[in-house]
Every structure is written in C-alpha cells, then in structure tokens.
PLY file of the C-alpha trace (Angstrom):
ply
format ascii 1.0
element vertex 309
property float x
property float y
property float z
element edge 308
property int vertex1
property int vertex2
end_header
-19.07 -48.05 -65.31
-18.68 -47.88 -61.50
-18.21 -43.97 -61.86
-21.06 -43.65 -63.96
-23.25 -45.63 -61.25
-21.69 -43.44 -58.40
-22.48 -40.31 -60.39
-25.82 -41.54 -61.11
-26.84 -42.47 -57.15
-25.17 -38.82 -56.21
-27.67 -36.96 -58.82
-30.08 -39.48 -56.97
-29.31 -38.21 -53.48
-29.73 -34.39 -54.18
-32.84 -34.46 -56.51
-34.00 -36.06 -53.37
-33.14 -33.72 -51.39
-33.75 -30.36 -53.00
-36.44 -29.21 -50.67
-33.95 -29.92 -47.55
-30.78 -27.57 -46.58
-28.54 -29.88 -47.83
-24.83 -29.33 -48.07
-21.63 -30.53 -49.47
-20.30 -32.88 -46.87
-23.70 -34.22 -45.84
-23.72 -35.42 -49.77
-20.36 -36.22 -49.41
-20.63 -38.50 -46.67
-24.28 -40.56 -48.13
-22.01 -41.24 -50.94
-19.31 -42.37 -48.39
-16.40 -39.65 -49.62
-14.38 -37.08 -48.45
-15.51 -33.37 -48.90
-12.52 -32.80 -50.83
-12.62 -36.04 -53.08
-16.10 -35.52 -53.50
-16.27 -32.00 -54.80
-13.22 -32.83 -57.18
-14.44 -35.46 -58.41
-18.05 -33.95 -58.99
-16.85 -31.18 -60.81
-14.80 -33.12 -63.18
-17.95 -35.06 -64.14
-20.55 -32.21 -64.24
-18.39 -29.48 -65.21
-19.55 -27.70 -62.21
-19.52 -27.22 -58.54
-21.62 -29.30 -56.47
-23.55 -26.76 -55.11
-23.65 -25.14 -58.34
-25.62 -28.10 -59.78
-27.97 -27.87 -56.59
-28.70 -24.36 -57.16
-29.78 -25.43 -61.28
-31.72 -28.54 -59.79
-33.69 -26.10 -57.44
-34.50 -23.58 -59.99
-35.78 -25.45 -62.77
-37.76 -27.92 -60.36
-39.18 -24.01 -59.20
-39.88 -23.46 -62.97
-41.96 -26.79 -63.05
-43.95 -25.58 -59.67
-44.83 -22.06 -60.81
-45.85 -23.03 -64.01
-48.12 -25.60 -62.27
-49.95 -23.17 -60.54
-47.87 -22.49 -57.68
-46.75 -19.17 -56.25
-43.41 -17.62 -57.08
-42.48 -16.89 -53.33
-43.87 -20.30 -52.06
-41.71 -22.40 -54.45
-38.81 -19.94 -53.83
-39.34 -20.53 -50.33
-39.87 -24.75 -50.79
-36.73 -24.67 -52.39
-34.27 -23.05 -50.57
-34.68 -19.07 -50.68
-35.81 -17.08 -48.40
-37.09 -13.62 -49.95
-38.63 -13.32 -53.13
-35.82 -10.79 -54.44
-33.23 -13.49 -54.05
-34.51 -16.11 -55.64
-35.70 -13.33 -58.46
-31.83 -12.35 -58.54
-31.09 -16.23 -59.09
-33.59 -17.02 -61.73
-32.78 -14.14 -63.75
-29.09 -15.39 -63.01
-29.60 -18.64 -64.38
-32.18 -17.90 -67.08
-31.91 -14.36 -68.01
-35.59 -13.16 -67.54
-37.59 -12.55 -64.09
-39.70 -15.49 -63.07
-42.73 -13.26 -62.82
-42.58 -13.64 -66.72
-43.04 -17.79 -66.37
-47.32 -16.54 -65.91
-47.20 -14.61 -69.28
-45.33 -17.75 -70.94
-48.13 -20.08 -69.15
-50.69 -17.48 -70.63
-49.55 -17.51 -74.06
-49.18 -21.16 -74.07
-52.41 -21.60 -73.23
-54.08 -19.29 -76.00
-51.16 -20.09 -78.58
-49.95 -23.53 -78.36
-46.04 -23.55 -77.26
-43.67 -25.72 -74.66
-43.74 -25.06 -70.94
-40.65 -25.09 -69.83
-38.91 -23.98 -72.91
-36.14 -21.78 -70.98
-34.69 -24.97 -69.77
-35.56 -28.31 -72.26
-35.70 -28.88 -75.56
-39.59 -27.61 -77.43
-41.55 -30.17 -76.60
-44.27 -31.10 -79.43
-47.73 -31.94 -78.19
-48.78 -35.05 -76.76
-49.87 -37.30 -79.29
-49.75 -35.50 -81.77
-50.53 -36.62 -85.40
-48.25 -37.25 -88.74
-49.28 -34.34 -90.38
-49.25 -31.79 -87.12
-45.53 -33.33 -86.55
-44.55 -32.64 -89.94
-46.18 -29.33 -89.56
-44.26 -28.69 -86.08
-40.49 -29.67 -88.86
-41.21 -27.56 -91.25
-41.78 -24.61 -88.99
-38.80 -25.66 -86.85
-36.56 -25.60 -89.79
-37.64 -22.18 -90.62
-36.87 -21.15 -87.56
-33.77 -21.95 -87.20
-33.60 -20.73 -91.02
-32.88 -23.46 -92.95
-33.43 -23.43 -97.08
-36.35 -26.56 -97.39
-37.33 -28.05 -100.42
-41.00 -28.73 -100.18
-41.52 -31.69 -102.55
-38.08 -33.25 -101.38
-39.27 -32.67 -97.71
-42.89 -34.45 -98.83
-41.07 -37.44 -100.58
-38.55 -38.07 -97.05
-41.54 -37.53 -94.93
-44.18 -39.81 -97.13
-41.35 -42.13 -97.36
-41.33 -42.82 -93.55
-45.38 -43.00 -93.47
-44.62 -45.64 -96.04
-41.54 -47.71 -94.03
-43.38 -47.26 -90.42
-47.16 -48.07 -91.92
-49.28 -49.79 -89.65
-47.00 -49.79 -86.95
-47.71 -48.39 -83.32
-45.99 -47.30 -79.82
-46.74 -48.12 -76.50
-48.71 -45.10 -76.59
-51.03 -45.86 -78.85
-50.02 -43.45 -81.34
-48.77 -44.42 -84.81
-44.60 -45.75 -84.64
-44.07 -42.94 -87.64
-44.60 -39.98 -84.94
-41.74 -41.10 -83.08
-39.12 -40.40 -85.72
-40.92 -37.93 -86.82
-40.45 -36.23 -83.31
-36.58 -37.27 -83.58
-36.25 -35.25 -86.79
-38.08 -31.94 -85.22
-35.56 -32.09 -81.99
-32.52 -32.95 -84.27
-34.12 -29.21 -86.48
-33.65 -27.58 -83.13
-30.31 -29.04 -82.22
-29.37 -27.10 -85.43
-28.63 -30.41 -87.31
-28.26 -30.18 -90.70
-31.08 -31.29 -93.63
-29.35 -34.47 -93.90
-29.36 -35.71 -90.05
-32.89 -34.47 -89.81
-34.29 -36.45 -92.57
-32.25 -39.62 -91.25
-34.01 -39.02 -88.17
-37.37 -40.07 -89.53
-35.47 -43.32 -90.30
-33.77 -43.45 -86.93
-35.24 -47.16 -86.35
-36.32 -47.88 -89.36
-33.85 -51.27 -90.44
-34.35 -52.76 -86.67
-38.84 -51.82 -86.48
-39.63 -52.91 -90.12
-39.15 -54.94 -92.70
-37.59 -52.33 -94.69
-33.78 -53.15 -96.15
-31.04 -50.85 -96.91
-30.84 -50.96 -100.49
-34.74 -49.99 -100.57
-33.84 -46.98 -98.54
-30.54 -46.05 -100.73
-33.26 -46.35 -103.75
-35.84 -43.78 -102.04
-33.44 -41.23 -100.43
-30.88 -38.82 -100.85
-27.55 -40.61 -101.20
-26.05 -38.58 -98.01
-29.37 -39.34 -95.89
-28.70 -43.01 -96.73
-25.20 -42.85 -95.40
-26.38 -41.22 -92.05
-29.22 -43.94 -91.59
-26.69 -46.52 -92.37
-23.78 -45.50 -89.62
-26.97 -44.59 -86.95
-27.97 -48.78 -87.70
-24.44 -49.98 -87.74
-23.12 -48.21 -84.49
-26.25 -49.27 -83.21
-26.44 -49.07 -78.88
-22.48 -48.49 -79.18
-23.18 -44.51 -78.60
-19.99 -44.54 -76.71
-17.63 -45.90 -79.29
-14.41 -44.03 -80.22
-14.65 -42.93 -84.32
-18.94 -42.19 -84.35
-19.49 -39.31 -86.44
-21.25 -36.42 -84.80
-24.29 -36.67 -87.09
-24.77 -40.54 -85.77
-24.34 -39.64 -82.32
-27.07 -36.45 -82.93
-29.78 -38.99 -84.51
-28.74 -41.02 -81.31
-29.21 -38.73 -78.50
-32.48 -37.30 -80.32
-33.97 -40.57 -80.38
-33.14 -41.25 -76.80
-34.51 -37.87 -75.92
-37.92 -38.82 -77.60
-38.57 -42.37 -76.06
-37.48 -40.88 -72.57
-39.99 -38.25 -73.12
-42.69 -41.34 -73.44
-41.43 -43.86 -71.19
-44.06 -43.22 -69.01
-46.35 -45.97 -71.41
-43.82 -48.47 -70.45
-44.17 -50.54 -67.05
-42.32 -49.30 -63.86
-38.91 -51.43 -64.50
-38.70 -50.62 -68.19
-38.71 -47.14 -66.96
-36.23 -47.21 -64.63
-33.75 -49.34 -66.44
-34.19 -47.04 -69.52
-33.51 -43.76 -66.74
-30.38 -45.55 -65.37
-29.07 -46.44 -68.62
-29.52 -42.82 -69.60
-27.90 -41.36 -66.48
-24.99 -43.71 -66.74
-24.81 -44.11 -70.55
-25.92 -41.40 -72.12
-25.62 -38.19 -70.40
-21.72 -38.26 -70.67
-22.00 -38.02 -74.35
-24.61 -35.42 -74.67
-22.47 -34.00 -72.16
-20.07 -33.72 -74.64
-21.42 -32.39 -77.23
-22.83 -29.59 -75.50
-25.96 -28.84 -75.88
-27.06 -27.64 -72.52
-31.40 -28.15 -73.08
-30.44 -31.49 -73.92
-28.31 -32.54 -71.37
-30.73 -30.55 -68.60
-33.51 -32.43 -69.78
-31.87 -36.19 -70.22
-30.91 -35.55 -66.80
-34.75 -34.23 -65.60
-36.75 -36.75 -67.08
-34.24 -39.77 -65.82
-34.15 -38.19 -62.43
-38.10 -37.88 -62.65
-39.06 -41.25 -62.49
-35.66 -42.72 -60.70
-36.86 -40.60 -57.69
-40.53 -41.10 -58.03
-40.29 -44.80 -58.20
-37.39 -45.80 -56.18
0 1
1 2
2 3
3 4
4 5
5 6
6 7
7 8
8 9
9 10
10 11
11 12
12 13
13 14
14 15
15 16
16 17
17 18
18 19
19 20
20 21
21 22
22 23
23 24
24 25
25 26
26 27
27 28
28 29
29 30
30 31
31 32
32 33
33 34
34 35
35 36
36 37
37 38
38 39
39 40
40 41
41 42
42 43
43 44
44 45
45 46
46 47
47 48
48 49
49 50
50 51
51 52
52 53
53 54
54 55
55 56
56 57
57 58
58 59
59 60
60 61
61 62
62 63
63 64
64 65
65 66
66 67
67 68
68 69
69 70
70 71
71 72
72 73
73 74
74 75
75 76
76 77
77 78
78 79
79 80
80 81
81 82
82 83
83 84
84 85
85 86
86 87
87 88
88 89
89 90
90 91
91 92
92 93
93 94
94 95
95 96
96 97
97 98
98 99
99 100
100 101
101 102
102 103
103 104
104 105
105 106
106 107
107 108
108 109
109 110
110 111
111 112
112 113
113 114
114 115
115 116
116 117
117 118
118 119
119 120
120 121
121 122
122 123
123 124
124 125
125 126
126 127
127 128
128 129
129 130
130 131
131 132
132 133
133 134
134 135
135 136
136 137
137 138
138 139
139 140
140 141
141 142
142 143
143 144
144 145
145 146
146 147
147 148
148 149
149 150
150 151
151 152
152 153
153 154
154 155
155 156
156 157
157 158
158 159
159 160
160 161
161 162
162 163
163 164
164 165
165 166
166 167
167 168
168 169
169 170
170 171
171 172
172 173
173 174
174 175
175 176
176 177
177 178
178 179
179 180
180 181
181 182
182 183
183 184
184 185
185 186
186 187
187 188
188 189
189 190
190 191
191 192
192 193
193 194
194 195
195 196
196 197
197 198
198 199
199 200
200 201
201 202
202 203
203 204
204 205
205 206
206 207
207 208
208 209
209 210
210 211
211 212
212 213
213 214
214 215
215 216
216 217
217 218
218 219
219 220
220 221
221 222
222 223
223 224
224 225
225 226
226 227
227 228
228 229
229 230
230 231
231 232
232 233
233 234
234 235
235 236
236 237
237 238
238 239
239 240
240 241
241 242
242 243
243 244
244 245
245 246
246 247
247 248
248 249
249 250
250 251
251 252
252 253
253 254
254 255
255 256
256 257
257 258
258 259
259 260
260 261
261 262
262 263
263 264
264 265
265 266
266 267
267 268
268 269
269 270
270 271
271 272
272 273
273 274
274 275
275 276
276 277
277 278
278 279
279 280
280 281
281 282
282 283
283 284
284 285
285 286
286 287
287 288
288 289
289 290
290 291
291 292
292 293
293 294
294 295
295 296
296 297
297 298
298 299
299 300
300 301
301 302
302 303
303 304
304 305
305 306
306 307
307 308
C-alpha cells in the first residue's frame, strides 16, 4: 500500500507540473529519492520511463486544450514544445494522426454526435443520457465491434434491468438503470464477450435493490448469472489472487463509469474515490492492458486530485 501511495503522490507531482520544465531529478528529489532509485522504480510501476509518461501526460492534456478551443501552437507551446513541427512530430508519434485533424473530429462531433477525446479514453456516451438512447449506444457498440446479437434476448436482459433498478436514481439525477447500462456499453468496447456485457447491466444489482439471486438465475441466461454472481461475491476484493477476468472486466467498467460521474458527489467523496482508484485500481487495469482504460482511470483521478488538493 505504501508503494501505491508513493506512486500515486509522484503522478500527483508531475500532472502538477506539466506546464513547467520539469525533469527527472527535480521529481526525484519532491518525492525524496535518488535519480537512479527513482527512475527504476518508476518504470517498474508504469511500464515506462519517467519522462516517457511526462511526454503522454503533456500530449493528451494538449488534446483536451485544442479541442477546447485552443490553438495547436499555443498548447504545444504551454506544454513544453517549442515549434509547431515538433510537437506535430510527437502527436502523430503518440497517436498516429496530425493534431490539425483534432478540429475536423471537434467538427464532426458537433454535427454527428461522437466522443471528444476518443484517440485517448474509452467512447464516452452522452451526458445523461436516457434508457433507451443507452441501449441504443449497446447495440450499435456491439455491432461495431461485430458481435452476433439476438434482439429479443438483448430486449429481455435489458427490460430485465429497467425492471431490477425501477425507481431508483444517482446522484445525478438520472435514473440508477443508466449506470449499468453505461457499464455494459464500455465492457462492448473492451471487446467483452455477450455474457460479461449483459452482467454488466447487473453490475450492482444484489447490493442497490431488493433483487435476490435466485430471481436473477430465473430471468437470465445461466452463464450471465454466474458472472453477476462472482462480480457480487468478490465484491471490493478487485485485487484478490483467483478473480476471473470477466469479474475483474465488469469491475473496472463499473469503476470507470462512477469515476466518469463523481463530479455529483461532494469534494471528499471525490477525492477518496480518485485515491482509491490511483492506488487500487489502476494496477489491475494495468494489467490487463487495455491502454484507453488505464489512460483514462488515471486522467479523471488525476483531474480532480489536482484540482482540489
């Protein structure tokens, strides 16, 4: 735990610092280590270089500015480059497109409907959006990523979870059911399989309602059952040795979703919830290597960590 705290304040320190010409042993020594130690021991946890992980910071907080309005060569230059062409040659690096192109992505956003920011995170869905939109946003996801759907037995999972969550509601306002619905359209584009996806509309089903386990074994597939029963049983043990990678997927969806809407909790919810997920969490998504997801765990942590502290 004291190494996940030590990574945490270090990811801290240089989100902090990304508009400053920071360096290796200046980081080093505000977390009190050697250069050497320090860069070891960095490496080992992010699986790459310290300034490596700067560099990523920098460009995808220069995504976030351009596609706010700002211009390309005055976030280049806020964040550490000096000519347009280098921080072009970076972006492109990183990314694989010219950063020119984030306008026409803002553009066709705009007149289509899409995710800002899509080259780096996870599709975002919109902001409270409704039941039926979400289940709109699954079916097209699952498409996508061409998966065979059964209509009807996609109808009876989904009506099933209006059912379970009915009457229910989030922080936000919005109705509880859009929040697993939302888990079961990023587990579609985690390339889960129909199984974990439909478990995800359940993902908090047995600890928000009133609904029992034998009801649910009654109503759903059998092997949906079984998912929504491990995900309840290994409950917040995310870390423990023997989880199945299905349970750990329904997991790290879930805690992708709430961090994406922790901004309708109060200030110390939020930044208990960001710790736990810089500390907790982002080792096992980590793991399982899924690089949107562990980019944007570590954003949207860092995001209000930084803002608030």
């Amino acid at each position: 735990m004291e190494t996940a705290k030590r990574l945490r304040e270090s990811l801290q320190y240089i989100d902090n610092h990304l508009e400053d010409s920071i360096t290796v042993p200046e980081i080093a020594g505000a977390m009190g280590y050697s250069e050497f130690y320090f860069s070891r021991w960095f490496k080992h946890e992010m699986q790459m270089s310290v300034m490596e992980y700067v560099k990523k910071r920098r460009l995808i907080k220069a995504s976030d500015a351009i596609l706010n309005g700002e211009k390309i060569i005055d976030a280049a230059i806020r964040f550490g480059w000096q000519t347009h062409s280098g921080f072009t040659k970076s972006f492109k690096n990183e990314f694989g497109f010219c950063p020119a192109l984030l306008k026409a992505i803002m553009m066709q956003i705009e007149d289509l409907g899409g995710s800002a920011m899509s080259h780096v995170f996870l599709k975002k869905t919109e902001s409270h959006a409704t039941k039926e939109q979400l289940l709109q946003c699954l079916k097209e996801q699952m498409a996508a990523v061409n998966m065979e759907v059964d209509e009807e037995e996609l109808q009876a999972v989904y009506s099933q979870a209006c059912s379970v969550y009915e009457g229910k509601k989030r922080y936000s306002g919005d109705e509880y059911v859009t929040h697993p619905l939302n888990v079961a359209v990023i587990l579609a584009e985690m390339l889960a399989d129909k199984d974990t996806i439909y478990a995800g509309m359940f993902c908090d089903a047995l600890q928000k309602t009133t609904v029992t386990m034998e009801q649910l074994k009654k109503k759903l597939p059998a092997n949906t059952a079984a998912i929504i029963e491990k995900v309840s049983v290994a409950g917040n043990h995310l870390g423990a040795a023997g989880l199945e990678e299905e349970v750990i997927l329904v997991k790290l969806a879930e805690r992708l979703h709430n961090m994406r809407t922790v901004e309708f909790m109060d200030e110390q919810k939020r930044k208990e919830k960001a710790k736990e997920t810089l500390e907790q969490i982002l080792p096992i998504a980590k793991r399982m290597g899924n690089a949107k997801l562990v980019d944007e765990l570590n954003d949207v942590s860092l995001k209000y960590l930084c803002r608030e502290s």
